[in-house]
C-alpha positions in Angstrom: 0.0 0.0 0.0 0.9 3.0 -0.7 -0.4 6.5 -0.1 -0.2 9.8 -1.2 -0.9 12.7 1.8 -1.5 15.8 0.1 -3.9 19.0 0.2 -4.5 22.8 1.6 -2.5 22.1 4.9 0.5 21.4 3.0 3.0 24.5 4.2 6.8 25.7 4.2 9.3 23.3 6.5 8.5 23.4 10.0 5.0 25.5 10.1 3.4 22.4 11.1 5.6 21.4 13.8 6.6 24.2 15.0 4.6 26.8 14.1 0.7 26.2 14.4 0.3 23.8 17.2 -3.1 22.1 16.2 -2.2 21.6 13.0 0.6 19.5 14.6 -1.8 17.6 16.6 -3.6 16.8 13.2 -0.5 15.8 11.3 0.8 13.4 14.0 -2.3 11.8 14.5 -3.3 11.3 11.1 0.0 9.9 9.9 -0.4 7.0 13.1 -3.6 6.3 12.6 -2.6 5.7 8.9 -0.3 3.1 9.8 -2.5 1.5 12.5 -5.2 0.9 9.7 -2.6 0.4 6.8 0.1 -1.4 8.8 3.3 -1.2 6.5 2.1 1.2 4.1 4.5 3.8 2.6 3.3 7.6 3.2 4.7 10.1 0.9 3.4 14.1 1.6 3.6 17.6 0.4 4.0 18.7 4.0 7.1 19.6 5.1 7.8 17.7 8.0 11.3 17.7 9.6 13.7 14.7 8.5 13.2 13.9 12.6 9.7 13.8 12.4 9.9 11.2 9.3 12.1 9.1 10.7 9.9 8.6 13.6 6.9 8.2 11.8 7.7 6.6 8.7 7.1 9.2 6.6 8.2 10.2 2.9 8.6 14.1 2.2 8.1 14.9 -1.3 9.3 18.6 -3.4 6.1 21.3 -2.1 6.4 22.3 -6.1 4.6 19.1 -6.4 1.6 20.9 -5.0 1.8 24.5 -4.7 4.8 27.3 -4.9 2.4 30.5 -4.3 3.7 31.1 -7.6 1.9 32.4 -11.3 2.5 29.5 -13.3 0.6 27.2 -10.1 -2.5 26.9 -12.0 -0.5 26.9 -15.4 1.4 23.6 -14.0 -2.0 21.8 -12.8 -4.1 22.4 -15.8 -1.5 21.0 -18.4 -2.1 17.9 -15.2 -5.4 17.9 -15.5 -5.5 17.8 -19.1 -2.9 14.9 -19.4 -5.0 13.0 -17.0 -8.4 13.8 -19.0 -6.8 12.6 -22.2 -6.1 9.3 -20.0 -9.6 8.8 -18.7 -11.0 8.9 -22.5 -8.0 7.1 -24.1 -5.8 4.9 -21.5 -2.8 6.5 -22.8 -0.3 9.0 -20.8 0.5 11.4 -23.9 3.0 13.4 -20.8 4.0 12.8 -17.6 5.1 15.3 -14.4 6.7 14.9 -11.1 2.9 14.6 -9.4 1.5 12.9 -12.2 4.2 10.4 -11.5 3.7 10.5 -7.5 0.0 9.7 -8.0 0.3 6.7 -11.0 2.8 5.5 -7.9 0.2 5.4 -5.2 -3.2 3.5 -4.2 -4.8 6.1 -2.2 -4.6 10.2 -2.4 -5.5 11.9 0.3 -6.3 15.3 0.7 -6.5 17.1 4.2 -7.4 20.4 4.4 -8.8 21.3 7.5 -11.1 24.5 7.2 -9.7 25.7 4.4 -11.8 23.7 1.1 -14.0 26.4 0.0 -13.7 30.2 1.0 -10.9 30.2 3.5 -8.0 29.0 0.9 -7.1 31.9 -1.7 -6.2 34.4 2.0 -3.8 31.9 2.0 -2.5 32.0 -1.6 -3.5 33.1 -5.1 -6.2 30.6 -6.6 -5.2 28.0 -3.9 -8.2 26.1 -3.7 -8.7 25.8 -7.5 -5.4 24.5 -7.7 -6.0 22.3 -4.9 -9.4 20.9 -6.9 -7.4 20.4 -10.4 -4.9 18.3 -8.3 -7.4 16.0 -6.9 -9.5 15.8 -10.2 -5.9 14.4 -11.9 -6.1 11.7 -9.4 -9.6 10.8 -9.9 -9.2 11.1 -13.5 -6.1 9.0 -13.7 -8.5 6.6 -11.9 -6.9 6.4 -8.3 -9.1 6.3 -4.8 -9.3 9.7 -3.6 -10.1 10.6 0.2 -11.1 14.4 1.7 -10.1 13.8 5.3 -10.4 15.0 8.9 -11.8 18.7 7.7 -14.6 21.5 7.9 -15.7 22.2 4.6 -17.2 25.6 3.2 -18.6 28.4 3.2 -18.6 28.7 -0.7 -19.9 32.7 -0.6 -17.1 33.5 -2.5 -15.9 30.3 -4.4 -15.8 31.1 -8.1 -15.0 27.0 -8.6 -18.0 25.7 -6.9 -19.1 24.0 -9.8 -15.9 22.6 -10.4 -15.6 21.7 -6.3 -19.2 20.3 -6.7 -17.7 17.9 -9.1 -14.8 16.9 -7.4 -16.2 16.6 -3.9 -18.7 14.0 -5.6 -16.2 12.0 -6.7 -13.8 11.4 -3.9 -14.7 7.6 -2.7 -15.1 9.3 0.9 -15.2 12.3 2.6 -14.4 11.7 6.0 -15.4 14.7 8.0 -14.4 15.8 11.5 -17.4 17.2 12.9 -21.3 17.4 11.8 -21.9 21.0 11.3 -20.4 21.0 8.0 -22.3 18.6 6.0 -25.6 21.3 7.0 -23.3 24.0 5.4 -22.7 21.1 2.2 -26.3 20.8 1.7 -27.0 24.4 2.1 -24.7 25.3 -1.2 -26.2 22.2 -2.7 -23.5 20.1 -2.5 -23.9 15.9 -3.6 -23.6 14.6 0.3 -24.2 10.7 -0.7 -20.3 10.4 0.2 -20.1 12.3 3.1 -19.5 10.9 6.6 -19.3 12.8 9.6 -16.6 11.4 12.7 -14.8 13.9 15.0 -11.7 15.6 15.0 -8.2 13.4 14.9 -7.0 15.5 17.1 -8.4 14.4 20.0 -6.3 11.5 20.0 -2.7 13.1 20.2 -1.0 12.5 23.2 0.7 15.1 25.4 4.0 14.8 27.0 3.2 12.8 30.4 3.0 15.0 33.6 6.5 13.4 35.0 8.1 15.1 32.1 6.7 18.5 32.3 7.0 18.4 36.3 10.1 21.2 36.2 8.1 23.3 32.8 4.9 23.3 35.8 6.9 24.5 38.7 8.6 27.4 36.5 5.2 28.7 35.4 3.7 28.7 38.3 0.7 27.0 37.2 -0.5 25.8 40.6 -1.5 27.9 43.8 -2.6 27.1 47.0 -5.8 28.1 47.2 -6.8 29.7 44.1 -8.1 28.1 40.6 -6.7 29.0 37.6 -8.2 29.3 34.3 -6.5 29.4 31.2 -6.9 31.9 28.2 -6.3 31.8 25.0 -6.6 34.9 22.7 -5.7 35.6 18.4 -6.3 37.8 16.0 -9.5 36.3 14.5 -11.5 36.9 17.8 -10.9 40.8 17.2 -13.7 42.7 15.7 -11.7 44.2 13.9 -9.9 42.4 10.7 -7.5 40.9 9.1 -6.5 38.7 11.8 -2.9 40.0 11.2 -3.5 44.1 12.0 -0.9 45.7 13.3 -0.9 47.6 15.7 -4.0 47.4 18.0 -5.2 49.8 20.2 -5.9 49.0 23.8 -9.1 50.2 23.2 -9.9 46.6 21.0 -8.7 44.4 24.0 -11.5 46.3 26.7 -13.9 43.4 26.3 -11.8 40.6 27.2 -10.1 43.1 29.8 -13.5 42.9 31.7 -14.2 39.3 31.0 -10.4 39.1 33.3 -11.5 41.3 35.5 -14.7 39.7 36.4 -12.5 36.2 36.6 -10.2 38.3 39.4 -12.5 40.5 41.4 -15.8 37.8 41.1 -14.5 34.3 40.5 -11.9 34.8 42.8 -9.3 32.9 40.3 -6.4 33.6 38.5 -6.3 33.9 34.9 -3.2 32.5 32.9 -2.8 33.7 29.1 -1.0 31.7 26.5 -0.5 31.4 23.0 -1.6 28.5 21.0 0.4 29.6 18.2 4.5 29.5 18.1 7.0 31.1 15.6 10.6 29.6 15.1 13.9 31.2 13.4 15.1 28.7 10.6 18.3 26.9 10.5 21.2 26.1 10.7 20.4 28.3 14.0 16.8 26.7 14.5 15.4 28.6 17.7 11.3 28.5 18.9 10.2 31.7 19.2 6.9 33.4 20.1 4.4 33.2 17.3 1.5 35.4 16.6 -0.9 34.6 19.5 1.8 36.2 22.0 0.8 39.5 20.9 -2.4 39.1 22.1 -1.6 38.1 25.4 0.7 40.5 26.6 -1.2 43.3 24.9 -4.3 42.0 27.2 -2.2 41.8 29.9 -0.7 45.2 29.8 -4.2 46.8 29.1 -5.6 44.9 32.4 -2.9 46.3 34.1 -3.4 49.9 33.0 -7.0 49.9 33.8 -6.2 49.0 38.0 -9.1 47.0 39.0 -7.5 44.1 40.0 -4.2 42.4 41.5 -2.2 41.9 38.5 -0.4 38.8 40.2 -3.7 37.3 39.4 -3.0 38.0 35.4 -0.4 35.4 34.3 1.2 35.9 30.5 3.0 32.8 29.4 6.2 34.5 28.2 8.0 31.1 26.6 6.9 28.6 23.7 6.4 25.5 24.1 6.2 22.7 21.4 2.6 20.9 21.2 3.0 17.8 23.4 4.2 20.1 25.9 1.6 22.5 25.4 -1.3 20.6 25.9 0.5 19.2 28.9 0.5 22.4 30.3 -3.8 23.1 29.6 -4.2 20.1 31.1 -3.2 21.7 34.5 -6.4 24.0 34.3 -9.5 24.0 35.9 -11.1 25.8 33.4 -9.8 26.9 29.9 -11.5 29.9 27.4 -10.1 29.8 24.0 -10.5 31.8 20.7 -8.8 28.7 18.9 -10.3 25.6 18.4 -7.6 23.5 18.5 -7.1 24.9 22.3 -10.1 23.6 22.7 -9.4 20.1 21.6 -6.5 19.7 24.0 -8.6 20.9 26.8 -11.7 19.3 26.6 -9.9 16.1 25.3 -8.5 16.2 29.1 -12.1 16.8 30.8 -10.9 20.7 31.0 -14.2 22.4 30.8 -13.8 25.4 28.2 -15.5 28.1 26.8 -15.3 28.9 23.2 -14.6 32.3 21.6 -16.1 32.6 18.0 -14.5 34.5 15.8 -15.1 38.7 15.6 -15.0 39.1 12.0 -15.2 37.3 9.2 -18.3 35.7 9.9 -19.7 32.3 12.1 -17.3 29.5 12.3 -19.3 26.7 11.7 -16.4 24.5 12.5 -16.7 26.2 15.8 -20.2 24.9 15.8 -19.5 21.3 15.4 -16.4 20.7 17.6 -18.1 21.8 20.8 -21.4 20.2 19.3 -19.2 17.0 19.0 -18.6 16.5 23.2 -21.5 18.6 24.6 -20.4 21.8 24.8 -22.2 23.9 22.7 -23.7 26.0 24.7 -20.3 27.4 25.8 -19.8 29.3 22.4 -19.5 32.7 22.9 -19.5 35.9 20.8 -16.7 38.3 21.6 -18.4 41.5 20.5 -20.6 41.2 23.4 -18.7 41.0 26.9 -22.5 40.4 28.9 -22.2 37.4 26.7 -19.0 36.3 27.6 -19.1 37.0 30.8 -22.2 34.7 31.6 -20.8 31.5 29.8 -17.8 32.1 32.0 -20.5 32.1 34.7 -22.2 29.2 34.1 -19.1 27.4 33.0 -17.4 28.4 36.5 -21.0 27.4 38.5 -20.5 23.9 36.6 -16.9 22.8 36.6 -17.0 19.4 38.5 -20.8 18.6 36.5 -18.6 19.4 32.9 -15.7 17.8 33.9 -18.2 14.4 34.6 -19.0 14.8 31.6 -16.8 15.1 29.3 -15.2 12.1 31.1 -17.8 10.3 29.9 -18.2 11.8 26.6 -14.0 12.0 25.1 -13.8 8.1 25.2 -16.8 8.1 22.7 -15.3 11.6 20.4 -12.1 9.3 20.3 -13.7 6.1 19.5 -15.2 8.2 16.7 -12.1 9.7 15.7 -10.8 6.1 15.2 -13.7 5.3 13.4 -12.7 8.3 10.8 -9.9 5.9 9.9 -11.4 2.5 10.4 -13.5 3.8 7.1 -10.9 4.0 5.2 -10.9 0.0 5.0 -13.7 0.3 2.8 -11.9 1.6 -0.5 -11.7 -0.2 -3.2 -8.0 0.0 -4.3 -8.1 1.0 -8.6 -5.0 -0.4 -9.8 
């Protein structure tokens, strides 16, 4: 067996390791649960792992030109692909070749994993991405190969200028193997062909943490733990401000009052402390490879400073993680929580996937997350969505999360061995393909 592991996630070396932290908890997982259902199959990928991370996981990195460059002659490249591999469906003859032409004839399975970005979030990330990304699964299809869309959050399609042409290759993957529920509502909405559409939950549920021996001396040095007060995590970016992009520089203070209140409230009424982190990591590139803040520690600090301009509470209550950590530490470290509020999902994963009850924060701009939607829908939790333009809002899921930390933590005890089971179960499907060769 061999398999081909491609799609919008594919990025420059090291962002997925070291850079966005649950995409990392998707990549590891997905690769192991690969091999637990494929034993001794060969993975090749566009993503850019480290030469560590494929020796560990038995993994094959092929050239990113394969795929993408963020480059003019991208869509160029894929359509002479696409019309080598139409030729073939009509004639069974290769009249050319190319280096992912090649890659594909080579494999028995392409799969395609791209998260939240197939459909309107994947030109912000590059010129005519997701229409590349279509024309490179249509060449597989075409060229007669299985073809999987796995572990993602499809749509919205408001401003997809390909949606007939997505129409027609969504319908013809063998399966689409989605993380959540909400999604396949927004498919049928935009009149998407759903007959091959199966909804699990998110892989990354299943990645493992660094175990709490390990971390013991990363705990002590942040001070995680106090005597006798709770502490409740945070987690703050860029798309939570009302405000867009999710990039701006600089913001005022004024943009951060909001969530200054929702910490104040946590201080002066909860009686907690409130620790804020970053979910997101940056790193310097060889040879002198360093982990450095990434764009979430911004956001923190910033909210940090602005609680301690405004005066209204002990600021040794406000905690700012100031270090990076790499993701099996840093869900290690959200573990230690009593409660968690998060404006990134992924944060949410790693929390609730430890019986950390957590509030979500949607995004600001930009519209509803429906990915949001179907993650906390996924281990009971939807009610805990909240909507940052309004801090009354905010403040009262805090409430009522606070009011019911040992009843949440109960149950999501009894509810993650069943979201896990049902990640699995996103792989266990994969058994059904029928291999084209």
């Amino acid at each position: 067996m061999r398999i081909l592991l491609t799609g919008l996630v594919t990025v420059h070396w090291g962002r997925a390791e070291f850079g966005n932290i649950g995409n990392y908890y998707i990549v590891e997982t997905v690769v192991r649960e690969l091999h637990r259902v494929f034993p001794g199959t060969e993975i090749f990928t566009t993503l850019q792992m480290t030469k560590e991370f494929c020796e560990k996981e038995k993994v094959t990195v092929l050239p990113m030109e394969l795929y993408y460059t963020w480059s003019e002659s991208d869509v160029e490249k894929s359509m002479k692909e696409l019309g080598i591999a139409s030729i073939y469906q009509i004639t069974g003859k290769l009249f050319d070749k190319s280096p992912y032409i090649d890659e594909v004839l080579k494999s028995d399975i392409v799969i395609d994993i791209s998260g939240e970005m197939w459909g309107d979030h994947a030109n912000p990330v590059g010129k005519d991405r997701f229409l590349v990304n279509l024309i490179k699964i249509r060449v597989a299809q075409l060229l007669n190969k299985a073809t999987v869309l796995l572990a993602g959050s499809q749509g919205p399609f408001n401003n997809c200028h390909e949606i007939e042409f997505a129409k027609l290759v969504f319908k013809n993957f063998d399966i689409v193997a989605n993380r959540e529920s909400a999604s396949y509502e927004i498919l049928k909405k935009f009149e998407f062909d759903v007959s091959n559409v199966k909804s699990f939950t998110d892989t990354a549920f299943l990645f493992e943490p660094y175990p709490d021996l390990k971390m013991a001396k990363i705990y002590e040095k942040e001070n995680l733990f106090h005597k006798t007060k709770k502490t409740i995590g945070f987690v703050l970016c860029g798309f939570n401000m009302l405000e867009g992009p999710y990039d701006k520089k600089p913001r005022h203070d004024s943009e951060f009052t909001q969530f200054a209140e929702v910490v104040e409230y946590i201080v002066n009424e909860l009686g907690a402390r409130v620790y804020l982190m970053s979910h997101q990591n940056g790193f310097e590139l060889p040879p002198n490879f360093k982990l450095i803040n990434g764009r979430d520690y911004p956001y923190a600090k910033q909210l940090q400073n602005v609680v301690k301009k405004r005066g209204r509470v002990n600021i040794e209550n406000v905690l700012c993680m100031e270090k990076p950590y790499l993701p099996k530490e840093t869900k290690a470290i959200i573990k230690q929580f009593d409660m968690f509020i998060t404006g990134r999902i992924h944060a949410f994963v790693a929390a609730t996937s430890q019986y950390v009850p957590t509030v979500i924060i949607t995004r600001g701009h930009g519209g509803v997350s429906h990915r949001n939607i179907g993650f906390a829908r996924s281990v009971g939790l939807e009610e805990y969505i909240t909507n940052p333009a309004d801090v009354t809002d905010m403040i009262e899921k805090v409430q009522k999360c606070w009011n019911n930390i040992d009843k949440l933590r109960n149950i999501l005890k009894n509810k993650i061995p069943q979201v896990k089971e049902a990640a699995n179960a996103c792989f266990n499907s994969l058994k059904q393909i029928k291999i084209n060769k």
